[in-house]
VEXMARLO-492243 format. One record per residue (C-alpha): residue number from 1; residue in one letter; chain; x, z, y. Coordinates in pm, 1 decimal, padded with zeros to 6 digits. Each point is the difference from the previous one (the first is absolute). Example, Ala and Ser with C-alpha at 12.3 -4.5 7.8 and 13.67 -1.06 7.14 Angstrom:
BEGIN
- 1;A;A;01230.0;00780.0;-00450.0
- 2;S;A;00137.0;-00066.0;00344.0
This chain:
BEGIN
- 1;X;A;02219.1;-12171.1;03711.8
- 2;X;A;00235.0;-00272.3;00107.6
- 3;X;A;-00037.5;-00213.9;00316.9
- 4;X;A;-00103.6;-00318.8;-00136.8
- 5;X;A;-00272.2;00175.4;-00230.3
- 6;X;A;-00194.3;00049.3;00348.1
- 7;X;A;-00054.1;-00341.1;00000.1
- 8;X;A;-00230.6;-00263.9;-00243.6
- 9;X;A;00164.5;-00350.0;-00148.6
- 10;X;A;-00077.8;-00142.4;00370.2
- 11;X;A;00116.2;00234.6;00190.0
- 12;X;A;-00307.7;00153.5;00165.5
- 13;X;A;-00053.7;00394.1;00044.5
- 14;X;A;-00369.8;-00043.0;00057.5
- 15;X;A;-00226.2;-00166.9;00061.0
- 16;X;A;-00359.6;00108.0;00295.0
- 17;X;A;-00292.8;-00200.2;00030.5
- 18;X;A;00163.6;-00242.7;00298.2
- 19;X;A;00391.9;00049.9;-00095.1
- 20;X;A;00279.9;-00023.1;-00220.8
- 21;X;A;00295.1;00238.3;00041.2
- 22;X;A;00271.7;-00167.1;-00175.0
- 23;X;A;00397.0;00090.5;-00008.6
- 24;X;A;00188.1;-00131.3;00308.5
- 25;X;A;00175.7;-00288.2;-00072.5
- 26;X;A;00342.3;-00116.4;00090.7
- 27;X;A;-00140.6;-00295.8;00168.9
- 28;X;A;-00161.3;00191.1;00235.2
- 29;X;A;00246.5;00137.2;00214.2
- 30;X;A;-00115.5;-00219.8;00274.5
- 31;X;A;-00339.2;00155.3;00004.3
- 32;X;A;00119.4;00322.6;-00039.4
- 33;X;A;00261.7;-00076.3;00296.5
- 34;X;A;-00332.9;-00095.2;00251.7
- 35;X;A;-00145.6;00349.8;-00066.8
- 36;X;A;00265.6;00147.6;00060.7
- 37;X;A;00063.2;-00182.1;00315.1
- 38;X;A;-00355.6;00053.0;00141.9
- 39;X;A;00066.8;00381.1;-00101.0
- 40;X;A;00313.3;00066.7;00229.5
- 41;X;A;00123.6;-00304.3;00153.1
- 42;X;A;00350.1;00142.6;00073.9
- 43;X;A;00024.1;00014.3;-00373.7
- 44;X;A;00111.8;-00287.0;-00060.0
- 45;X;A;00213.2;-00249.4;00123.1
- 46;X;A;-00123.0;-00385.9;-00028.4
- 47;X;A;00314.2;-00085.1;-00168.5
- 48;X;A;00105.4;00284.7;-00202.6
- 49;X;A;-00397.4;00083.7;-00200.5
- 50;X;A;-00059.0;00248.9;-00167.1
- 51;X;A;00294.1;00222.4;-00125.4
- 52;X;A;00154.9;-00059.4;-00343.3
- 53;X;A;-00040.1;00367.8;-00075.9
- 54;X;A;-00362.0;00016.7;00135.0
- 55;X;A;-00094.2;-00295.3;-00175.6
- 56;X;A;00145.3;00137.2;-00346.5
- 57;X;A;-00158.6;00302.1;00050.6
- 58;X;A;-00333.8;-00170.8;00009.9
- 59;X;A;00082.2;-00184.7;-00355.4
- 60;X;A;00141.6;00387.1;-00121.6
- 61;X;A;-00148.5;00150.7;-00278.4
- 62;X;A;-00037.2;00269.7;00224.7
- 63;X;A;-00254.4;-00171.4;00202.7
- 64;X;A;-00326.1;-00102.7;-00117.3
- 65;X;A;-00041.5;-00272.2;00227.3
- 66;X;A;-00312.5;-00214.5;-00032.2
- 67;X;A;-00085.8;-00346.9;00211.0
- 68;X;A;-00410.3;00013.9;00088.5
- 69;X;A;-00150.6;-00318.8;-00074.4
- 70;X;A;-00302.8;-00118.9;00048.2
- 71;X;A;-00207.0;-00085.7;-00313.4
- 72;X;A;-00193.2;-00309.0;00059.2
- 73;X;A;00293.7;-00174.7;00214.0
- 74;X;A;00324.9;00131.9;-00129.6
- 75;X;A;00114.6;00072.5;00419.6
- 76;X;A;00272.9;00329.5;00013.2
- 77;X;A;-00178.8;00238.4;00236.5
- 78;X;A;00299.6;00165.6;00010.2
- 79;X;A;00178.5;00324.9;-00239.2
- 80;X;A;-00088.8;00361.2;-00119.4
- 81;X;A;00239.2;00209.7;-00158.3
- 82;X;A;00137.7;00332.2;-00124.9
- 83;X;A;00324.7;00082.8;00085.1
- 84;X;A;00204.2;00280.2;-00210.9
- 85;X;A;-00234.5;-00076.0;-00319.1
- 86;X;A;00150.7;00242.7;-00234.1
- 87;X;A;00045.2;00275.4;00263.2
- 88;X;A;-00266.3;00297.0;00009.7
- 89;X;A;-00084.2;-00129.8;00373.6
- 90;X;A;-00026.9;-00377.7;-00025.9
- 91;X;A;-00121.2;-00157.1;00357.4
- 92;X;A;-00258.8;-00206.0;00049.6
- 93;X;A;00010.3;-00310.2;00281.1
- 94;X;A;-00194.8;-00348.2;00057.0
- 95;X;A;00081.3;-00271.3;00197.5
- 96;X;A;-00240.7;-00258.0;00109.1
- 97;X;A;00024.2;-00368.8;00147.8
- 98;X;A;-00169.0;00030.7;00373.3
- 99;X;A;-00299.5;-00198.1;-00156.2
- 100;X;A;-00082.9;00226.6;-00225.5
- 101;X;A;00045.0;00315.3;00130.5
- 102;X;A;-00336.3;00194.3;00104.7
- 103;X;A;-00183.6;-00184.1;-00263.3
- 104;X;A;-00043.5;00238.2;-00216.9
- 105;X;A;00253.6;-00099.4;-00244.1
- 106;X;A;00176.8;00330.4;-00009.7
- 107;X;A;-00285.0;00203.7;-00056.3
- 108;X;A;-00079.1;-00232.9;-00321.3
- 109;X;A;00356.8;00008.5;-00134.2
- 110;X;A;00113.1;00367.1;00065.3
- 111;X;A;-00196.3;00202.1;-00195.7
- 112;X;A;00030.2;-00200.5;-00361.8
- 113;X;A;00345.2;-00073.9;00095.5
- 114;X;A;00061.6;00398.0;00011.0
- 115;X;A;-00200.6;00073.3;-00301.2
- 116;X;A;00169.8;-00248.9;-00223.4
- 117;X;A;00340.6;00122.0;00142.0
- 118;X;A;-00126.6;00375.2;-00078.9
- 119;X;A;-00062.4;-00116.8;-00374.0
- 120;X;A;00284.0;-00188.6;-00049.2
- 121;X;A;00244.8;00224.1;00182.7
- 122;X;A;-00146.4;00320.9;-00084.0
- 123;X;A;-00018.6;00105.9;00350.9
- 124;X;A;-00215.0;00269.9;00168.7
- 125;X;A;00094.8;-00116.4;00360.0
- 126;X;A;00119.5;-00198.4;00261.9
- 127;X;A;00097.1;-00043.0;00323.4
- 128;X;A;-00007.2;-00238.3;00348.6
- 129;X;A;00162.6;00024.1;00305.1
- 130;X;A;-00197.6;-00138.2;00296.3
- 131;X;A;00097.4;-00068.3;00347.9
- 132;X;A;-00154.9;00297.0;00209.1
- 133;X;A;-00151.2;-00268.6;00196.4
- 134;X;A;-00148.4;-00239.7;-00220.8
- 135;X;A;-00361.5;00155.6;00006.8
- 136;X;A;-00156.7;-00302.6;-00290.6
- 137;X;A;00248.9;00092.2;-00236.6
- 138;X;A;-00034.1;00355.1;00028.8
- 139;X;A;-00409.9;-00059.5;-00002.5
- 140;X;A;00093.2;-00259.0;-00312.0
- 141;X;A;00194.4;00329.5;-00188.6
- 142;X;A;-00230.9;00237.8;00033.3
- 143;X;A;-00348.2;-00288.9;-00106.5
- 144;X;A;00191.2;-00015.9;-00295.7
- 145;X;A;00066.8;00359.6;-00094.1
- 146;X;A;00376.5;00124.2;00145.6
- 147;X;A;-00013.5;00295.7;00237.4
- 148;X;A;00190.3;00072.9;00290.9
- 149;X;A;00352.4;00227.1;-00119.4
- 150;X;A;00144.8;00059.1;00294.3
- 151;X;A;00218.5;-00170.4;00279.8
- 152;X;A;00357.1;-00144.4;-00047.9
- 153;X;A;00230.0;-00099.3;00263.1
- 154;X;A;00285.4;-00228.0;00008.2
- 155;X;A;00135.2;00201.0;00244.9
- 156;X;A;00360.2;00201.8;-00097.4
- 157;X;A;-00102.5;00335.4;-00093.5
- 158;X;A;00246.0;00150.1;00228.5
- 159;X;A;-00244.9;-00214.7;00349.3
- 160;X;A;-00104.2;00263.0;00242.2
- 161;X;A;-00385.9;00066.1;-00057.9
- 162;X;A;-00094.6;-00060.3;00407.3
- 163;X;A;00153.2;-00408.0;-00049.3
- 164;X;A;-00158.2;00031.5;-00355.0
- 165;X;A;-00355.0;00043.4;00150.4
- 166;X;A;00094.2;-00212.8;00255.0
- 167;X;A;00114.8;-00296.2;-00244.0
- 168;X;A;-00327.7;00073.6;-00220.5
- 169;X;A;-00187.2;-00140.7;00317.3
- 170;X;A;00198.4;-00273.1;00126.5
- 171;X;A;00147.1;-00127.7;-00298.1
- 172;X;A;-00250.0;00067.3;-00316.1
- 173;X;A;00183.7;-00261.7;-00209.0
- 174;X;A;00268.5;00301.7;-00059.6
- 175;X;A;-00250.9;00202.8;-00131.7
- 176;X;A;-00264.9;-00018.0;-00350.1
- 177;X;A;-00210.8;00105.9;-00217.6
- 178;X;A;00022.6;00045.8;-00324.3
- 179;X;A;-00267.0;00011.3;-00242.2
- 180;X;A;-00040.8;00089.3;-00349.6
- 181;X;A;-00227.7;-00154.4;-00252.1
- 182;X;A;-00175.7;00201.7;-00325.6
């Protein structure tokens, strides 16, 4: 299957019963560069945005990146996407505008947007990293079917276990989860 096959004539990967997914667009960069602000605010710079490469990685046929819109208003909630389509392991991540987040949005998109990606890509799984600390996304993973794999740190390898353990309390953001979804 090619890249652009995932796609209809307008662009959209699905559609749910409140939202359209619909294949990020370039024009979009500056929505895309908010999220990722709000994510990790050391991420960018206010006058450098998003990276080049990070950007074309987004637009990569190796990404199936998809802007959630709402149906009855047209407003970007913000992105979903697969990264490493083609791969045996593609990962799964979703980014939502502030507004919209805890709203149940995720929950509605998730599950057909895995589903039509398992069709299309013929998949049998994927995978998500999550932040060992952010509890709703965890709770949001396993509502919508991934389980718990095991613990990943971002830790060198080489890190004595004692600071390990000790860096797994105080700073959780160098430690996650990942999950894997049937």
């Amino acid at each position: 299957m090619k890249f652009d096959d995932l796609f209809d004539a307008n662009g959209i990967f699905l559609q749910t019963e409140n939202h359209i997914l619909r294949r990020i667009l370039p024009e979009e960069k500056e929505s895309y560069e908010t999220l990722a602000q709000a994510e990790n605010p050391d991420f960018l710079c206010a006058s450098e945005g998003v990276s080049a490469l990070a950007w074309e990685e987004l637009l990569s046929e190796d990404h199936l990146t998809c802007s959630i819109l709402q149906k009855d208003t047209g407003a970007f909630c913000g992105f979903c996407q697969l990264q490493w389509v083609f791969s045996d392991t593609p990962e799964l991540g979703i980014d939502l505008l502030a507004e919209y987040q805890r709203t149940g949005i995720a929950a509605e998109v998730l599950p057909p947007f895995l589903s039509q990606a398992k069709k299309l890509l013929k998949c049998d799984h994927f995978y998500s990293k999550i932040k060992k600390n952010n509890i709703p996304s965890q709770k949001l993973a396993e509502k919508i079917g991934g389980t718990c794999i095991r613990t990943k740190s971002l830790l060198p390898e080489n890190f004595p276990a004692e600071m390990a353990a000790f860096a797994e309390k105080e700073f959780p953001d160098f430690f996650y989860l990942e999950y894997q979804f049937e």
